[in-house]
C-alpha positions in Angstrom: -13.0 21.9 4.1 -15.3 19.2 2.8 -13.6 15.7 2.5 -14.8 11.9 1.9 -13.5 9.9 5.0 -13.6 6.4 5.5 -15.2 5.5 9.1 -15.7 1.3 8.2 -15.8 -1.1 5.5 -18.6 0.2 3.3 -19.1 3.6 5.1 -17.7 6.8 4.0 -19.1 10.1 4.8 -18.6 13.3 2.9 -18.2 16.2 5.6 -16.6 19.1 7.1 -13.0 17.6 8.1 -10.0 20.5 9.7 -7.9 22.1 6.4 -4.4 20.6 6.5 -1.5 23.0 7.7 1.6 22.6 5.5 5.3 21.6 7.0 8.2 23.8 5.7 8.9 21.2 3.1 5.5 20.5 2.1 2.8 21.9 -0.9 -0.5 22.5 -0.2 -2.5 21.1 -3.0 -6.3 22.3 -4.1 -7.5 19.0 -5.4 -9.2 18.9 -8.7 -9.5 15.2 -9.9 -9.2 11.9 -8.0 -9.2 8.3 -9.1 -10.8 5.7 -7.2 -7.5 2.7 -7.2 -8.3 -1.1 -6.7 -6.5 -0.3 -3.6 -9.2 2.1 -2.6 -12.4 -0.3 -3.2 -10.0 -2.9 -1.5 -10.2 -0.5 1.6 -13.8 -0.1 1.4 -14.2 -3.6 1.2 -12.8 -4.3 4.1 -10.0 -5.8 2.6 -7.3 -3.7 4.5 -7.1 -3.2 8.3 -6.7 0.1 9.0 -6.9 3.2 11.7 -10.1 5.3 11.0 -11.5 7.9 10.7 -9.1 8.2 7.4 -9.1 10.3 4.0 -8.2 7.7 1.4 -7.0 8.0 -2.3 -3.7 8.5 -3.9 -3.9 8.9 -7.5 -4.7 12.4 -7.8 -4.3 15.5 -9.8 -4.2 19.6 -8.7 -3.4 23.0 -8.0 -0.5 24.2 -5.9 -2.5 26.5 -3.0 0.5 27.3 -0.8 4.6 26.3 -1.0 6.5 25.8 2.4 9.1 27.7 3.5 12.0 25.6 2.1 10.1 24.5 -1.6 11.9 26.5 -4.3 11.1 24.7 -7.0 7.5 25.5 -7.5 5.4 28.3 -6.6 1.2 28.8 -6.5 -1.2 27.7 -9.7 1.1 24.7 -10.4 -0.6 22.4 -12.0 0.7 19.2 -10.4 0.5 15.6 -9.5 2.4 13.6 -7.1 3.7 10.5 -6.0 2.3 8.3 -2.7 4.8 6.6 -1.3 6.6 9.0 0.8 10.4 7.3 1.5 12.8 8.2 4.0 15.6 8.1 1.9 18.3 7.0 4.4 17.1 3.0 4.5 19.5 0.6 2.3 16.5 -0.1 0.0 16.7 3.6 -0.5 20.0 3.9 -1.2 20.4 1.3 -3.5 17.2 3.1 -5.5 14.3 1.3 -4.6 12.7 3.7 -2.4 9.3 1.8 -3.0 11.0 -0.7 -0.7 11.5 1.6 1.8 12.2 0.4 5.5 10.0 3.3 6.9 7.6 3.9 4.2 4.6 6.2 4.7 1.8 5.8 2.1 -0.5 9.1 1.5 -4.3 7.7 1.8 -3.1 4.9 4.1 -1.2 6.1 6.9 -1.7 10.4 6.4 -4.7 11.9 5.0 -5.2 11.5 1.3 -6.5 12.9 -1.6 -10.2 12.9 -1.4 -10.2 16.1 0.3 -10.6 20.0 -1.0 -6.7 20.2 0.0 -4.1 17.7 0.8 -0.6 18.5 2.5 2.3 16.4 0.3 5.8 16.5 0.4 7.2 18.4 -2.2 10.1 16.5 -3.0 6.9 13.9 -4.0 5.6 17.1 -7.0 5.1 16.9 -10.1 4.3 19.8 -13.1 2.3 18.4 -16.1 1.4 20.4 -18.7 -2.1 21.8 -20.0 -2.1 19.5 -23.1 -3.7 17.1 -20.0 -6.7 17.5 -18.4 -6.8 17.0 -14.6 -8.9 13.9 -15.1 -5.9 12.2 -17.4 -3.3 13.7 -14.8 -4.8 12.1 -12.1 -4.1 8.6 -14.0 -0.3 9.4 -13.9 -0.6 7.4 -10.6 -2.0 4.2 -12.5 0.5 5.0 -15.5 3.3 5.1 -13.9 2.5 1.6 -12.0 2.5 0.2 -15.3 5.5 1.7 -16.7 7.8 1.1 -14.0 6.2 -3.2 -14.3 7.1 -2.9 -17.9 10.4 -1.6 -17.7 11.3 -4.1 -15.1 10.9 -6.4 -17.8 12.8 -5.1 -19.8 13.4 -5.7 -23.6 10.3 -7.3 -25.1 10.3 -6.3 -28.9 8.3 -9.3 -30.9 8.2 -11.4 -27.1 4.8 -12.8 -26.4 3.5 -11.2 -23.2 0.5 -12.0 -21.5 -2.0 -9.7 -19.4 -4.1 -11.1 -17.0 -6.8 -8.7 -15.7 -7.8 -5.9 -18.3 -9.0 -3.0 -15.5 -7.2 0.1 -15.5 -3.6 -0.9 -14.5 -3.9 -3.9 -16.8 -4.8 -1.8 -19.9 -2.3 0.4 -19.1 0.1 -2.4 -19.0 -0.9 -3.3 -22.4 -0.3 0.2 -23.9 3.1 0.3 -22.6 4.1 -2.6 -23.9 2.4 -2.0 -27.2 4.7 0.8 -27.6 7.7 -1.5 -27.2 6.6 -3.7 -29.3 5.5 -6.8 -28.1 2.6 -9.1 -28.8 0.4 -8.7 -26.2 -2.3 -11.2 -25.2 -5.3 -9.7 -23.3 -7.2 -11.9 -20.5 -9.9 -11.6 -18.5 -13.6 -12.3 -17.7 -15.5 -9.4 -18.8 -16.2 -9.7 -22.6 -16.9 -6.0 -22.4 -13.3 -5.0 -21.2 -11.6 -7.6 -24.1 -13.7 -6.0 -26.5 -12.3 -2.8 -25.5 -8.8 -3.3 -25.5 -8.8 -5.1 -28.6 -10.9 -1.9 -30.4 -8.1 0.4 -29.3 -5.3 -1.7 -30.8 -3.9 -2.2 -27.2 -3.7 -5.7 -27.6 -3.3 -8.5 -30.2 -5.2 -11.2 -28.8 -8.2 -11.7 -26.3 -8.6 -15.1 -23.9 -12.0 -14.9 -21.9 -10.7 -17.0 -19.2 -14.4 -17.8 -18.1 -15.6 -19.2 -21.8 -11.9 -20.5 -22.7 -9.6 -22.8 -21.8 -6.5 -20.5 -21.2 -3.7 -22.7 -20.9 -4.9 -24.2 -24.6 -5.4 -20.2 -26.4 -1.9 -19.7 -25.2 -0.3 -22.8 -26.5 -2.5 -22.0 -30.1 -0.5 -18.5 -30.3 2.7 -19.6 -28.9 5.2 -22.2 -29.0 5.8 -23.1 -25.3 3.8 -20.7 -23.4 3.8 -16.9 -23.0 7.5 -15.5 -23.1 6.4 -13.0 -19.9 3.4 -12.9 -17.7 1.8 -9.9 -15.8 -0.9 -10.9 -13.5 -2.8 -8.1 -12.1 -5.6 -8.7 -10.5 -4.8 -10.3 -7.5 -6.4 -13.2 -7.1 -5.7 -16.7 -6.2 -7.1 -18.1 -9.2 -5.0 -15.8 -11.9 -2.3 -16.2 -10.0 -2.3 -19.9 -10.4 -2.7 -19.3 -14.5 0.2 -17.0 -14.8 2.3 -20.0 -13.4 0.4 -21.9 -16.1 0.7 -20.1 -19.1 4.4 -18.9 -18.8 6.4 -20.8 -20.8 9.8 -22.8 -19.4 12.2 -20.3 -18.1 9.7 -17.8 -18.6 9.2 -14.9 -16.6 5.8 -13.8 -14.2 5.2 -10.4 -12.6 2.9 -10.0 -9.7 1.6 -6.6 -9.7 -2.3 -7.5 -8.3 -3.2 -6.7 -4.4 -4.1 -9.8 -2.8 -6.5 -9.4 -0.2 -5.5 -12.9 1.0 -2.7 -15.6 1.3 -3.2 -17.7 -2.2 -2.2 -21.5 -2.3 -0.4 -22.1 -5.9 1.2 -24.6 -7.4 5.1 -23.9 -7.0 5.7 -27.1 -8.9 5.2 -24.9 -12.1 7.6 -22.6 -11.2 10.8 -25.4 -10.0 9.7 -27.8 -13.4 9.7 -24.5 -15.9 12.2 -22.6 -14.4 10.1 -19.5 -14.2 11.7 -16.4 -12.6 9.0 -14.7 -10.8 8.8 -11.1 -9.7 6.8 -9.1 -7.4 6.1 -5.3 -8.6 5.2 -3.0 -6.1 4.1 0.9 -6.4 7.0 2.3 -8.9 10.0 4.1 -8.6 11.4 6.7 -10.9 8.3 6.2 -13.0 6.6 9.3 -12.9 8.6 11.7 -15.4 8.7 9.2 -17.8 5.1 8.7 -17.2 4.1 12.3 -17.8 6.3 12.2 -20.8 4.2 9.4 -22.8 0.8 10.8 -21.4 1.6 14.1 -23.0 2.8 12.8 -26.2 -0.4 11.2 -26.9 1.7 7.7 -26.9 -0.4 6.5 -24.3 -4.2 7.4 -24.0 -5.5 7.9 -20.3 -8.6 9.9 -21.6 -10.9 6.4 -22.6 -10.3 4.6 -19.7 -12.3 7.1 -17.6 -15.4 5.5 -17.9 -17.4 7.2 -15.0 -17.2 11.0 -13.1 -18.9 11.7 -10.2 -18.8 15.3 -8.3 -17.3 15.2 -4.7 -20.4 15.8 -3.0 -21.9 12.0 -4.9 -18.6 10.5 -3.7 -20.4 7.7 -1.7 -22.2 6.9 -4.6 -19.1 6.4 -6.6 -17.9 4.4 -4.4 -20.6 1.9 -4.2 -21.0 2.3 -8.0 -17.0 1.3 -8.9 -17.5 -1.6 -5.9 -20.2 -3.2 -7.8 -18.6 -3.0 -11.1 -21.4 -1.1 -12.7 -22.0 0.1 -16.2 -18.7 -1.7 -18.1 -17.1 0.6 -15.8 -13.2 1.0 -16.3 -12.1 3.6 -14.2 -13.8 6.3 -11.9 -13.7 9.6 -11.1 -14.6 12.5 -8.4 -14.2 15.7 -9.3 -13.5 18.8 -6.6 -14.5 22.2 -8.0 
């Protein structure tokens, strides 16, 4: 089979890579759509060190090619998606329900082959259906959605609270769709004009701060009283992760969802003067139905944030497109026949 394999930062190759063989407990997928993640470009980048040669990407959408033995609960021409984080479920973290925390973890497109591949091996206790009312492309941002969701619902209730966005790419305009539909005010930020403008066309958000033209920490006090009720950063960066200390207000709350490439030096002083409760947010857990659920009922639109498709066999191109941030592009891509 044909794949997209990542040799160095940089370098991928599209060529003729061995077809996976499935376990007894395992699907064998025919991928149709994949999305190139943050994460992803972070690995091209050379942002993550990592064994190679290695099929990357994990937000992904398909066919069911071949159940194993022991899989009852779905059978060939699924349409499917699946989650990435493959748990071992016997770990405390597990047990206690955060198997994104798990003790053993195994990450498809990190540590097994992923997803930019003709046909990828997954667990099947990881599947997915969605239904047709989705195309493959929007069923391949489940992934992304689901990210969002499960950050949002950690925050729990946020009717009429002011919540702030920092970063307006794909997980961050997801971010501010699902809290949209839980009401909240939602405050867009970031440095492309281009992405603001976007978000605040589609009625995602309320308010846009061009943190290169503004002065954040002043837009925030003009539309709130103390500072932004909850923070999401999600970019992953030194610099926004500094602001969301900022522009929380006391006893506020801040959730790190971005992928630091780097250890960032911030100023904790914000955090013991304001009392801030901050959060990490990492992958998802138990997001994925729900996900599905709001895709498919049109509550949450993944079709206009695919800016850019590229077929499999221009997959080096995509890559070095989405790197350079091309086009106002939002979110990429490839396409397997």
């Amino acid at each position: 089979m044909k794949a997209l394999v990542y040799i160095q930062p940089k370098t991928i190759q599209f060529k003729e890579v061995p077809k996976p063989k499935i376990k007894p407990n395992e699907v064998l997928l025919k991928i149709k759509s994949v999305g190139i993640c943050g994460t992803d470009l972070h690995i091209y980048n050379g942002g993550m060190d990592l064994p190679t040669p290695l099929i990357i990407g994990h937000e992904f959408s398909g066919i069911i090619e071949q159940v194993g033995a022991q899989v009852k609960k779905f059978k060939k021409g699924d349409r499917v998606v699946a989650e990435h984080v493959i748990s071992c479920g016997k770990c405390s973290y597990c047990l206690s329900g955060k198997p994104n925390l798990c003790s053993n973890a195994k990450v498809i497109g990190l540590h097994r082959p992923g997803a930019l591949a003709e046909f990828m091996a997954v667990p099947a206790n990881l599947v997915y259906k969605f239904p047709k009312s989705l195309s493959f492309d929007e069923a391949a941002m489940i992934e992304p959605l689901s990210i969002a969701y499960y950050a949002a619902q950690e925050a729990g209730f946020v009717l009429d609270k002011k919540v702030a966005v920092i970063g307006q790419g794909p997980i961050g305009l997801l971010v501010d769709q699902v809290l949209k539909q839980a009401g909240a005010l939602v405050i867009g930020i970031d440095i492309q004009e281009s992405r603001l403008r976007f978000a605040k066309k589609k009625k995602w958000v309320d308010k846009t701060i061009n943190s290169k033209k503004q002065n954040v920490v002043n837009e925030i006090n003009k539309l709130t009283n103390d500072g932004a009720d909850i923070v999401f950063e999600v970019v992953g960066n030194e610099i926004t992760a500094q602001m969301s200390l900022e522009i929380a207000r006391r006893d506020g709350e801040v959730f790190l969802l971005g992928v630091f490439e780097s250890p960032s030096k911030i100023n904790l002083m914000h955090l013991v003067k304001k009392e801030l409760n901050v959060h990490g947010s990492w992958t998802c857990a138990f997001a994925f139905s729900p996900s599905i659920e709001l895709a498919a009922s049109g509550k949450i639109d993944l079709k206009s944030l695919i800016t850019h498709r590229y077929p499999a066999k221009q997959g080096i191109k995509a890559f070095k497109d989405a790197a350079n941030y091309s086009d106002n592009r939002i979110k990429t891509v490839i396409n397997w026949n």
